[in-house]
N, CA, C and O atoms as a GROMACS GRO file, in nm:
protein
  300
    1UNK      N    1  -1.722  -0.533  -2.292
    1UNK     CA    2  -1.581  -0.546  -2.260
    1UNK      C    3  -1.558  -0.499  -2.116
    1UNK      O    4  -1.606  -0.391  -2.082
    2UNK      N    5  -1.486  -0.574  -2.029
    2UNK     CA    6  -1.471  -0.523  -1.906
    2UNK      C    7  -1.346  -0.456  -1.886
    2UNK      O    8  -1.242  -0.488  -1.944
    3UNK      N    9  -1.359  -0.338  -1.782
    3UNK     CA   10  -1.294  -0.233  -1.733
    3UNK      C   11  -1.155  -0.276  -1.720
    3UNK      O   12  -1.158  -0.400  -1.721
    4UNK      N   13  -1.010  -0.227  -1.707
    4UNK     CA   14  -0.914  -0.268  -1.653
    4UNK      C   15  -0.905  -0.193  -1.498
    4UNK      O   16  -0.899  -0.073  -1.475
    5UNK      N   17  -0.908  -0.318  -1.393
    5UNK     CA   18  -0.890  -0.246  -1.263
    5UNK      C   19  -0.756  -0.146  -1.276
    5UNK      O   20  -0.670  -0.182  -1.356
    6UNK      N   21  -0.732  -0.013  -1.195
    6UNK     CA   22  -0.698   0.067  -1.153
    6UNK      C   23  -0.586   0.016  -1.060
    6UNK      O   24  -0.613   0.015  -0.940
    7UNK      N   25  -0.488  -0.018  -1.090
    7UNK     CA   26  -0.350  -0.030  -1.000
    7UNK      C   27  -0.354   0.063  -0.863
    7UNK      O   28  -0.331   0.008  -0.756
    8UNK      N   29  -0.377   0.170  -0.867
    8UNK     CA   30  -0.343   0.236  -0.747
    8UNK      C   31  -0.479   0.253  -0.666
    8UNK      O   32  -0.477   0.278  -0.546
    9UNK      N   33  -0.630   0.236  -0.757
    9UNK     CA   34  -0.718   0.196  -0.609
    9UNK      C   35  -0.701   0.035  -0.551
    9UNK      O   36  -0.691  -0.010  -0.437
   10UNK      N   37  -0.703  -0.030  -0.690
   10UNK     CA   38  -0.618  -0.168  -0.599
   10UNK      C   39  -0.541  -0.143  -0.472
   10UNK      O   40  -0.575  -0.181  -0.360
   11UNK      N   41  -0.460  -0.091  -0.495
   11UNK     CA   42  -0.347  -0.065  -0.387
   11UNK      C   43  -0.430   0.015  -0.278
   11UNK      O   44  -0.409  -0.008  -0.159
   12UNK      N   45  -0.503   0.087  -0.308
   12UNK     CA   46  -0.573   0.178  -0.153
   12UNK      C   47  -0.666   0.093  -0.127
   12UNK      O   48  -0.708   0.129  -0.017
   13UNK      N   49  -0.750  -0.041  -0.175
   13UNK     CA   50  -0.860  -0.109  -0.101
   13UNK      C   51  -0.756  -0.219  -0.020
   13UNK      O   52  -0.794  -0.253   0.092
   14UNK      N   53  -0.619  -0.278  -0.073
   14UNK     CA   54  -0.572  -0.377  -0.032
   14UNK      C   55  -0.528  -0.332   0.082
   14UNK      O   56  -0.549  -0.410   0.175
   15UNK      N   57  -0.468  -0.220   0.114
   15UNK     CA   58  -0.401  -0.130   0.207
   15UNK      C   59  -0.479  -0.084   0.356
   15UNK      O   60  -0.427  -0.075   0.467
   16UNK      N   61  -0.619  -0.058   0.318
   16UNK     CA   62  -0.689   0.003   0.355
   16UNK      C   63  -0.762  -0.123   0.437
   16UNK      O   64  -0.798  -0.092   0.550
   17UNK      N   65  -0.788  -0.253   0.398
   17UNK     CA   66  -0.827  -0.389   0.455
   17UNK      C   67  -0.695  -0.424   0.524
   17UNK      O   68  -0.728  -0.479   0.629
   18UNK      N   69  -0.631  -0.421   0.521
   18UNK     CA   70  -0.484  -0.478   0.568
   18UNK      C   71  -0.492  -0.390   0.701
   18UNK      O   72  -0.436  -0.426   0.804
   19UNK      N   73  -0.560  -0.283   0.692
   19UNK     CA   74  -0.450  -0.173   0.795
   19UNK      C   75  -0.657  -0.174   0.892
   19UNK      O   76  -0.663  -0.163   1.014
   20UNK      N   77  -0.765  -0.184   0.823
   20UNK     CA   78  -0.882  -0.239   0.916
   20UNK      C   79  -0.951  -0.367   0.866
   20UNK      O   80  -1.045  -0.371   0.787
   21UNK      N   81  -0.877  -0.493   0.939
   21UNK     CA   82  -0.939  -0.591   0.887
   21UNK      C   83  -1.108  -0.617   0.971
   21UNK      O   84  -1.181  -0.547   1.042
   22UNK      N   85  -1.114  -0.751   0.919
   22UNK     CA   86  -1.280  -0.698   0.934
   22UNK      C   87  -1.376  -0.595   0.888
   22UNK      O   88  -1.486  -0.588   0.943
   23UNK      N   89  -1.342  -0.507   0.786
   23UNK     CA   90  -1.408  -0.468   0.707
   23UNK      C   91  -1.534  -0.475   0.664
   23UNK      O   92  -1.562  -0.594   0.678
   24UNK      N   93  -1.630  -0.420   0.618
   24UNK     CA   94  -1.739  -0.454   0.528
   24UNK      C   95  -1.686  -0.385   0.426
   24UNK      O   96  -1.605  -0.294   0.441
   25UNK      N   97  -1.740  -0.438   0.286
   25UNK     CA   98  -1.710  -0.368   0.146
   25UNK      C   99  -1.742  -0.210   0.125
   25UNK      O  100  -1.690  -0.123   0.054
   26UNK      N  101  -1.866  -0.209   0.230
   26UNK     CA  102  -1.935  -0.108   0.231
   26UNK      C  103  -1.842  -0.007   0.318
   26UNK      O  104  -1.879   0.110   0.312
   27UNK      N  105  -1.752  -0.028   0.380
   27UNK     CA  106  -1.682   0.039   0.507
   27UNK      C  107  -1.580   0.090   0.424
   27UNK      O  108  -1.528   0.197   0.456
   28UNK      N  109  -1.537   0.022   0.305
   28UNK     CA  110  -1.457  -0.007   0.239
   28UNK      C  111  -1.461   0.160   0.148
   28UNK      O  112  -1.400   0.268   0.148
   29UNK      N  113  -1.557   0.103   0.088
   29UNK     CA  114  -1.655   0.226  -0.024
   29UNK      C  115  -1.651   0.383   0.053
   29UNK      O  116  -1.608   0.490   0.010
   30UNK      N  117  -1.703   0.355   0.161
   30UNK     CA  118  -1.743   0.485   0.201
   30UNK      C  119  -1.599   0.553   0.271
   30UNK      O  120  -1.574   0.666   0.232
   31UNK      N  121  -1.520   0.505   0.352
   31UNK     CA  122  -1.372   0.544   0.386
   31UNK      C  123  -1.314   0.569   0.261
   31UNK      O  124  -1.278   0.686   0.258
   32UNK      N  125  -1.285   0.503   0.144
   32UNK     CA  126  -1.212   0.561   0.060
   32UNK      C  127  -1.301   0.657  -0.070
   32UNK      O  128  -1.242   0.714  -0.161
   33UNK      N  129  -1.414   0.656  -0.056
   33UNK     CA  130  -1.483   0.758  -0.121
   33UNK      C  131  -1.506   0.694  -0.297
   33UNK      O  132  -1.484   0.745  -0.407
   34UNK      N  133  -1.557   0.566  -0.258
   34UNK     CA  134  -1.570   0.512  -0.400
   34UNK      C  135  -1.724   0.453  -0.366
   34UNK      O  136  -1.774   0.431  -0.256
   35UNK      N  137  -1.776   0.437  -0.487
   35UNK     CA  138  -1.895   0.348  -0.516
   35UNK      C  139  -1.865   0.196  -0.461
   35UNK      O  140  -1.770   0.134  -0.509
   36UNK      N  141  -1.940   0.143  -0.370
   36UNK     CA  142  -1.936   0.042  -0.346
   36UNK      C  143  -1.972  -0.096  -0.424
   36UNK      O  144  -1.968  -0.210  -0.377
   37UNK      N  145  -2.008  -0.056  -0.555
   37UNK     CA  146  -1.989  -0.199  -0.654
   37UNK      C  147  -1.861  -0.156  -0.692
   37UNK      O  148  -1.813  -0.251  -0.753
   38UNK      N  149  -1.765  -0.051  -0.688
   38UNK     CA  150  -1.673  -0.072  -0.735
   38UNK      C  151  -1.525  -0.103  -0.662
   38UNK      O  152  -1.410  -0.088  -0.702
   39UNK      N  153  -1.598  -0.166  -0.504
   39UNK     CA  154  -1.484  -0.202  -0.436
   39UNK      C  155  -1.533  -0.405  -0.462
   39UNK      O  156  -1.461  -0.505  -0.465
   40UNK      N  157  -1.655  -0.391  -0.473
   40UNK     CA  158  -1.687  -0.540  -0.464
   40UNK      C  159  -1.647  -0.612  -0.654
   40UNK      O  160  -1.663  -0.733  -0.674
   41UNK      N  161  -1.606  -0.535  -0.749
   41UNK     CA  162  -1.542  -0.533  -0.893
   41UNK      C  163  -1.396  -0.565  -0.847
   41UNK      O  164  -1.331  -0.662  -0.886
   42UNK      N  165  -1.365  -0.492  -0.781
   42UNK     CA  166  -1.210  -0.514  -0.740
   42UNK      C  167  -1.141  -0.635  -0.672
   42UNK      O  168  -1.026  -0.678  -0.678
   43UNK      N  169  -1.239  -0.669  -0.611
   43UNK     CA  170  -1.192  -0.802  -0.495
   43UNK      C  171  -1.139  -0.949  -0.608
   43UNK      O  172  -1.080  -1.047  -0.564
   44UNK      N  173  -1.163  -0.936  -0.701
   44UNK     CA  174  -1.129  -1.067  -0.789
   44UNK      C  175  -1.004  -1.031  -0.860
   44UNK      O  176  -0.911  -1.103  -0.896
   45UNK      N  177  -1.023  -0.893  -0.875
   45UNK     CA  178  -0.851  -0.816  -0.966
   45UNK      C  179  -0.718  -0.841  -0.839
   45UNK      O  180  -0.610  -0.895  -0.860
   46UNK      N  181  -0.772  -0.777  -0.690
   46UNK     CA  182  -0.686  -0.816  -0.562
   46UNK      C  183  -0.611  -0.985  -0.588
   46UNK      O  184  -0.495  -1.025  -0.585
   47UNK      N  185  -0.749  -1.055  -0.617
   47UNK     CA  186  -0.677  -1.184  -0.622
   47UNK      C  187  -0.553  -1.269  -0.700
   47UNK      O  188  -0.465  -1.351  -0.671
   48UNK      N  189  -0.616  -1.180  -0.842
   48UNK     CA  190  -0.578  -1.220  -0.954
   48UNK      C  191  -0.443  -1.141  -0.936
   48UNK      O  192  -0.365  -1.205  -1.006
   49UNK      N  193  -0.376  -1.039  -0.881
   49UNK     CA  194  -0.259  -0.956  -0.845
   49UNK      C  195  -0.208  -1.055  -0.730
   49UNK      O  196  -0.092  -1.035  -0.696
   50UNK      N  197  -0.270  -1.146  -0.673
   50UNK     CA  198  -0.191  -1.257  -0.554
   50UNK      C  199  -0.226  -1.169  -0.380
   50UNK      O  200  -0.159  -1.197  -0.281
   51UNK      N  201  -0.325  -1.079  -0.376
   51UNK     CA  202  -0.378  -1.050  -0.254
   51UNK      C  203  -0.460  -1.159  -0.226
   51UNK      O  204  -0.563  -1.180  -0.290
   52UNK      N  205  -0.419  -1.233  -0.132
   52UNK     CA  206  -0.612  -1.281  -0.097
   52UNK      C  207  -0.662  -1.224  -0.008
   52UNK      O  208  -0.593  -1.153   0.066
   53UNK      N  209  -0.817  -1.243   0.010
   53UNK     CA  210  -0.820  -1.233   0.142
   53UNK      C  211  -0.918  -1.333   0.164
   53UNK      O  212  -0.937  -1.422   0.081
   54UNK      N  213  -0.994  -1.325   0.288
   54UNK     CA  214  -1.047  -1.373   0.328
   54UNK      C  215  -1.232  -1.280   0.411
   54UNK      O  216  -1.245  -1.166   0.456
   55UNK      N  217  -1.351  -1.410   0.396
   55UNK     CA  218  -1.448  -1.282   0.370
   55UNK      C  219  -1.508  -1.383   0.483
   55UNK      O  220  -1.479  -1.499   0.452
   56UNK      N  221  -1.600  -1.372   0.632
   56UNK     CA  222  -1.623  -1.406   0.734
   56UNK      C  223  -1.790  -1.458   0.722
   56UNK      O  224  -1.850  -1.449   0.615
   57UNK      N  225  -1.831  -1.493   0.804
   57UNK     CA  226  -1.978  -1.506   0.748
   57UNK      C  227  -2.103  -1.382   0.757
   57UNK      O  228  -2.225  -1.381   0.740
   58UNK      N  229  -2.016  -1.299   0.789
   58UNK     CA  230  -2.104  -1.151   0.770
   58UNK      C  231  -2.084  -1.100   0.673
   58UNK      O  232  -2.161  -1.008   0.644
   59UNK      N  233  -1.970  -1.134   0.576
   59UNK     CA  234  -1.892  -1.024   0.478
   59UNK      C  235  -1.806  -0.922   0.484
   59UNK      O  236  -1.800  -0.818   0.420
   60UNK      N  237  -1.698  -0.995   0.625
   60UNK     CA  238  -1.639  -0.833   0.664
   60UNK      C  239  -1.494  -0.925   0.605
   60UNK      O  240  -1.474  -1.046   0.614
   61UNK      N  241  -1.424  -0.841   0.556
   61UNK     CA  242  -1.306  -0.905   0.511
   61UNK      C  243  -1.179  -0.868   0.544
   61UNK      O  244  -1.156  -0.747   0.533
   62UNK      N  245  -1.086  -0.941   0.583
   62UNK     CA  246  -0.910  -0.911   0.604
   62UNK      C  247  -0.849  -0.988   0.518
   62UNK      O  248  -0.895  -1.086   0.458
   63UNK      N  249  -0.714  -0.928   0.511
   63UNK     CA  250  -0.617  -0.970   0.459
   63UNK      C  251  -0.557  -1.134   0.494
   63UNK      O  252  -0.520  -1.161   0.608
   64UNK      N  253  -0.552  -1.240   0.381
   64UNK     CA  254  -0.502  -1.369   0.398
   64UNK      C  255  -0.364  -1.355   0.387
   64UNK      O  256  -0.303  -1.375   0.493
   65UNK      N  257  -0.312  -1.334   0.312
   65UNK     CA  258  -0.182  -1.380   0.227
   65UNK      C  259  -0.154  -1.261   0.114
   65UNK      O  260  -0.254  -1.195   0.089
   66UNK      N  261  -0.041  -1.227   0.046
   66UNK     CA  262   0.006  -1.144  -0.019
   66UNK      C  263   0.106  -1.330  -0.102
   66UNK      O  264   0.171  -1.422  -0.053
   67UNK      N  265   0.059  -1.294  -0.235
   67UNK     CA  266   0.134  -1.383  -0.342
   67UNK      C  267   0.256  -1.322  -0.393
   67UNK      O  268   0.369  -1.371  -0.395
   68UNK      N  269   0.214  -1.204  -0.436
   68UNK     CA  270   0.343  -1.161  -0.492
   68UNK      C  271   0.297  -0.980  -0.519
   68UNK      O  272   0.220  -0.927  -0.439
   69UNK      N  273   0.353  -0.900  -0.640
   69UNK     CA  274   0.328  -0.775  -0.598
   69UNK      C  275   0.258  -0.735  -0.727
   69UNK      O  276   0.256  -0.788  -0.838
   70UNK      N  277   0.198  -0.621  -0.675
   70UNK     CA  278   0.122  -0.576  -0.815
   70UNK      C  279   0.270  -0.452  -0.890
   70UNK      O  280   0.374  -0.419  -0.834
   71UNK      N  281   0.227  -0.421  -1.001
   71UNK     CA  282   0.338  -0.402  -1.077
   71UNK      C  283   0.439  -0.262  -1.004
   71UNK      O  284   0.396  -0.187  -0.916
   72UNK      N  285   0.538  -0.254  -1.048
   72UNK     CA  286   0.588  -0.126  -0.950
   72UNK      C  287   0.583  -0.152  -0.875
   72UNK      O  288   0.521  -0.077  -0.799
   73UNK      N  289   0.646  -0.288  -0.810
   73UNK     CA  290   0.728  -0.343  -0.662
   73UNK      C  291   0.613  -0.319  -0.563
   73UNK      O  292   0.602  -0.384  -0.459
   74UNK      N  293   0.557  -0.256  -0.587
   74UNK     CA  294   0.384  -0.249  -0.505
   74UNK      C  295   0.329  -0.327  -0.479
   74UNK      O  296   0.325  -0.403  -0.576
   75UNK      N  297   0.257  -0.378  -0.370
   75UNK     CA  298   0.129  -0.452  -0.344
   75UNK      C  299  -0.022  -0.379  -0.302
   75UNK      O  300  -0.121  -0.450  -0.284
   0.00000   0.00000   0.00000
């Protein structure tokens, strides 16, 4: 059975790419002090909440588009 992503690290990886795009996942992981499979778990929950983003041909990623908000007027 899979995990339910975490609303509020959602919110600190989406935040955190938004505010250094170009990113690596790994840049990602280690700035916010998480396991880095568990920022690359998250990137499909971002989507599925209406973040996209967008991932370069190195793998560094920024922010595309914002769909709508994750719950609690939040994105």
């Amino acid at each position: 059975m899979a995990r339910r992503p975490d609303g509020n690290r959602l919110e600190q990886i989406a935040r955190y790419i938004e505010n250094h795009p170009q990113s690596r996942p790994s840049d990602v992981a280690r700035d916010l002090n998480l396991h880095p499979s568990t920022v690359l778990r998250s990137l499909p929950a971002l989507e599925k909440a209406g973040i996209l983003l967008c991932e370069d041909e190195q793998g560094r990623l920024s922010l595309f588009r914002r769909l709508g908000m994750v719950k609690d007027g939040r994105w």
